[in-house]
C-alpha positions in Angstrom: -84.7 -13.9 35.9 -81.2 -12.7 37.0 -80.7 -13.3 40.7 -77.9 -12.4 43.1 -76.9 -13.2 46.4 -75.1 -10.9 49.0 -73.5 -12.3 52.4 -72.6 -9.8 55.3 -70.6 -12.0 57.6 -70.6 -8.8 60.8 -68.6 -9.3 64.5 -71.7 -10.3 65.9 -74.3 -10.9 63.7 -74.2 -12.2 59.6 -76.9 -11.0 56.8 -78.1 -12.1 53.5 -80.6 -11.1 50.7 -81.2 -12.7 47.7 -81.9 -9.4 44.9 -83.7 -11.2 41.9 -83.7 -8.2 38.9 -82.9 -5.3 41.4 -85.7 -6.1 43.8 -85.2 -7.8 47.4 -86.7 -10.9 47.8 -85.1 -12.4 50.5 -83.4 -11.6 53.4 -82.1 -13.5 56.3 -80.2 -12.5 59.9 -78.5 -15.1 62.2 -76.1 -14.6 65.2 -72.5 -15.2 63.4 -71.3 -17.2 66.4 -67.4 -18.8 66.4 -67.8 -20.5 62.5 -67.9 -18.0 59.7 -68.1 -20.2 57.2 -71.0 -22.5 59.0 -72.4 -19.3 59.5 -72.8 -18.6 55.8 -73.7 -21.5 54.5 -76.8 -21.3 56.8 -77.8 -18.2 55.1 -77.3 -19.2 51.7 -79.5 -22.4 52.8 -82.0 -20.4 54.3 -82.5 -17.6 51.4 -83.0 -20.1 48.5 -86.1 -21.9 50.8 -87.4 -18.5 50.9 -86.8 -17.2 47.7 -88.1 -21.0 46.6 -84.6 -21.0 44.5 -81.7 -23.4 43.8 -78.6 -22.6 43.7 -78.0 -23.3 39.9 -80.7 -19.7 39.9 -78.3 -17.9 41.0 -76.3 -15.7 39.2 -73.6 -14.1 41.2 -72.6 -13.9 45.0 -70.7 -11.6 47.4 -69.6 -11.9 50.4 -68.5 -8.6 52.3 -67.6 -7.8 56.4 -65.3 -9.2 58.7 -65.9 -12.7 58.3 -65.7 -12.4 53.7 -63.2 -14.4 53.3 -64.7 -17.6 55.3 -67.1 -17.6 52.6 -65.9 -20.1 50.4 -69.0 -20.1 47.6 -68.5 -16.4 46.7 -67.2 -15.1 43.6 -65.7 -12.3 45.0 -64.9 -10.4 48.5 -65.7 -6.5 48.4 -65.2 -4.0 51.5 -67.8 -3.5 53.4 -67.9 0.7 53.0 -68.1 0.1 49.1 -71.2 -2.1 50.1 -72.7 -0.3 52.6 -72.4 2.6 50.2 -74.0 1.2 47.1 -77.0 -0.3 49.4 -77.7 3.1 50.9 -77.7 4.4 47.2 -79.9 2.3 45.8 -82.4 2.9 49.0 -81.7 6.5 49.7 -80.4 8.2 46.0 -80.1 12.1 48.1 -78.0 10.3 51.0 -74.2 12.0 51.0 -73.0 10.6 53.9 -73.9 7.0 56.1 -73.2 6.1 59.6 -73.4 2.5 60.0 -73.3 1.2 63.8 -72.4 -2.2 63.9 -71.5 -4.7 66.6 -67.7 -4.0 67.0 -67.4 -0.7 65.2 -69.1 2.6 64.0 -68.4 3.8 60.4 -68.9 6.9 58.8 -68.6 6.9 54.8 -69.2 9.8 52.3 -70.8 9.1 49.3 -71.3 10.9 45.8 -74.4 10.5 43.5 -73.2 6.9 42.2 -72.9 5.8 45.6 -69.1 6.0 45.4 -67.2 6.3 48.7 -65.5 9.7 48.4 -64.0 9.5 52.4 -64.5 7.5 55.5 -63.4 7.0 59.1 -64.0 4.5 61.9 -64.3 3.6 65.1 -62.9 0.7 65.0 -60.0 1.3 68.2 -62.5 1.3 70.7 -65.9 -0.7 71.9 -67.3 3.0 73.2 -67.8 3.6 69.6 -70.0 1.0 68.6 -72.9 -1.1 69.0 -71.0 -2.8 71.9 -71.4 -0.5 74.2 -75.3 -0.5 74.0 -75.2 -3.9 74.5 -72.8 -3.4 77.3 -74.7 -1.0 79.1 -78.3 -2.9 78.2 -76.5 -6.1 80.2 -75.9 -4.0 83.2 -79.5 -2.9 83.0 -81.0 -6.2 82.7 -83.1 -5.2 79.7 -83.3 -7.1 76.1 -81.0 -4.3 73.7 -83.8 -4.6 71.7 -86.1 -2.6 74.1 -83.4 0.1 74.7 -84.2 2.6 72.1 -87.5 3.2 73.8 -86.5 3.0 77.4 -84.0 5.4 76.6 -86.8 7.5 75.4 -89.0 7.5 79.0 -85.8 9.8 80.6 -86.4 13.3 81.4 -82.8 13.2 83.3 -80.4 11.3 81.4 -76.7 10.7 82.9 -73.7 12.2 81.7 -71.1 9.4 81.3 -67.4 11.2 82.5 -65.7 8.2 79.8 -65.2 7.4 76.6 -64.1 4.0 77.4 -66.5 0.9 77.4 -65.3 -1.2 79.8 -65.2 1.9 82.9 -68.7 2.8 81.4 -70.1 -0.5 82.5 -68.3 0.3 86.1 -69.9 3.9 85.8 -73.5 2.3 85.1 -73.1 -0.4 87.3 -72.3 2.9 90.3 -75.1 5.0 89.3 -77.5 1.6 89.7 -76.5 1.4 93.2 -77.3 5.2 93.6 -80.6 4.6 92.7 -80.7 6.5 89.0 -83.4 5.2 86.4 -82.5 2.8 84.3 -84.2 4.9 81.8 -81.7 7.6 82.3 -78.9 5.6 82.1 -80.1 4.4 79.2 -80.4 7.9 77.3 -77.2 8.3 78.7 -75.2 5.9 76.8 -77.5 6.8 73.4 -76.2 10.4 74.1 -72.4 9.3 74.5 -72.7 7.1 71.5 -74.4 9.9 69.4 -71.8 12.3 70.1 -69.1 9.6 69.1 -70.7 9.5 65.5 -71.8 13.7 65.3 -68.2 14.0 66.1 -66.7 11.8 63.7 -69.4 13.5 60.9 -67.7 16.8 61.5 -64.8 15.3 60.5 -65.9 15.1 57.0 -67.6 17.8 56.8 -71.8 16.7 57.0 -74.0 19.0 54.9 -76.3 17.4 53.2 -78.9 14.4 53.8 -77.3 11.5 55.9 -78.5 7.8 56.5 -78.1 5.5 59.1 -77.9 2.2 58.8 -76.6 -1.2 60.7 -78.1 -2.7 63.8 -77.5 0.3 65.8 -79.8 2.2 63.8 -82.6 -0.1 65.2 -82.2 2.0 68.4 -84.7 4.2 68.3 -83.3 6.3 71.4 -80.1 6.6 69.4 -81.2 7.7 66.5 -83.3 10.9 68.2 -80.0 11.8 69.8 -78.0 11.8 67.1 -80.7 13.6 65.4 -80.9 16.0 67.9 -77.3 16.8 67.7 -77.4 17.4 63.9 -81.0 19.2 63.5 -82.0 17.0 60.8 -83.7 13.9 60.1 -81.8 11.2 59.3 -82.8 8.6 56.5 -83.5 5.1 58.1 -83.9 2.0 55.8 -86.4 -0.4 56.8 -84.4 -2.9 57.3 -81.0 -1.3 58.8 -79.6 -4.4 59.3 -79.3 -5.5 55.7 -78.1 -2.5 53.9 -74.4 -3.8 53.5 -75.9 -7.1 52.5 -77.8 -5.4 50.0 -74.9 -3.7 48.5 -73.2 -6.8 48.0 -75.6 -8.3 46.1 -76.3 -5.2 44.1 -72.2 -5.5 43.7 -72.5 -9.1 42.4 -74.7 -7.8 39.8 -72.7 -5.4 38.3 -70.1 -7.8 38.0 -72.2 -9.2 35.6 -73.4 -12.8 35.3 -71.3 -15.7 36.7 -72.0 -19.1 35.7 -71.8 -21.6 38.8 
């Protein structure tokens, strides 16, 4: 039994999987709050009760995002794109490129047949560009984010947002509240802006082949069609969006081979 841990310490919310001989066996996703490191040692807790492991079973751990390097139990630190990248890989084996919406930033990585990151760009300047500005827009509405995707789906007049900025968005919703639009319509609205931010940045390398999505923006359902909808194709969803970086880490820690702890 070879098992391996990967930790995905994200802006807003942290991931982890135990992978036990290539196969997922556990998974776990907790708001990262103020404490990295508090953060992650609640998911390392929490996978080995579900996994029924201890920690002398596991073989290897690493810990990727923003928050890596308040992970003090890892063996090693890897980039999130090179994570992100193997997980898809190891899910989706045709995927060539990835966008991965998370909290604070939207990445778009090109892969080759390994899973090797061959080019990517970010986001990472502005909120617009990221899962932020769902949630932004879902607070204005007074709706949970995770019921956006659908409600975003009831529109058959979705707004046109004239900026690209988060903050004069939320002003811009806030206006076209008081004017009596749907909240529906707002709603496709903002998937709409947010899908052209990540069509836009997949020109840039030049999409044309099979593309996954991935990271908790990916659990918007609304979003998703949009994007799809710009590119006329179907884009490859995990099952569990959330934990494809995680994933990768893990898979990472086992091709570093072995580590005795």
């Amino acid at each position: 039994m070879a098992c391996f841990i990967g930790i995905d310490i994200g802006s807003m919310y942290s991931k982890g999987v135990i992978v036990e001989d290539g196969k997922l066996c556990a998974y776990h996703v907790i708001p990262s709050g103020a404490n990295y490191q508090v953060t992650a040692g609640k998911i390392k807790e929490e996978l080995l009760v579900q996994a029924n492991l201890l920690q002398d079973n596991i073989s290897g751990i690493v810990a990727t995002g923003v928050g890596a390097e308040d992970v003090p139990f890892a063996h090693k630190k890897i980039s999130d794109y090179i994570c992100t990248a193997r997980g898809i890989n190891n899910i989706f084996p045709a995927a060539r490129a990835i966008v991965d919406v998370a909290g604070l930033a939207m990445k778009v990585i090109e892969i080759n047949e390994r899973g090797m990151v061959i080019n990517f760009l970010s986001s990472e300047k502005c909120a617009a560009g990221s899962g932020r500005f769902i949630s932004v827009i879902a607070k204005v509405l007074r709706i949970k984010l995770e019921d956006f995707g659908a409600l975003s789906l009831k529109s058959r007049n979705p707004v046109n947002f004239s900026t690209g900025c988060a903050v004069f968005a939320e002003t811009e919703a806030i206006t076209r509240i008081s004017e009596g639009v749907a909240k529906e319509d707002i709603a496709a609205g903002a998937n709409r802006q947010l899908a052209d931010k990540a069509y836009s940045m997949l020109k840039r390398i030049k999409l044309e082949r099979q593309c996954a999505i991935c990271g908790g923006g990916a659990l918007n359902i609304g979003f998703v069609r949009s994007l799809e909808d710009k590119l006329k194709m179907q884009l490859l969803v995990p099952p569990k969006p959330q934990i494809v970086t995680a994933i990768g880490a893990a898979m990472m820690a086992q091709v570093a081979g072995e580590i005795t702890i």
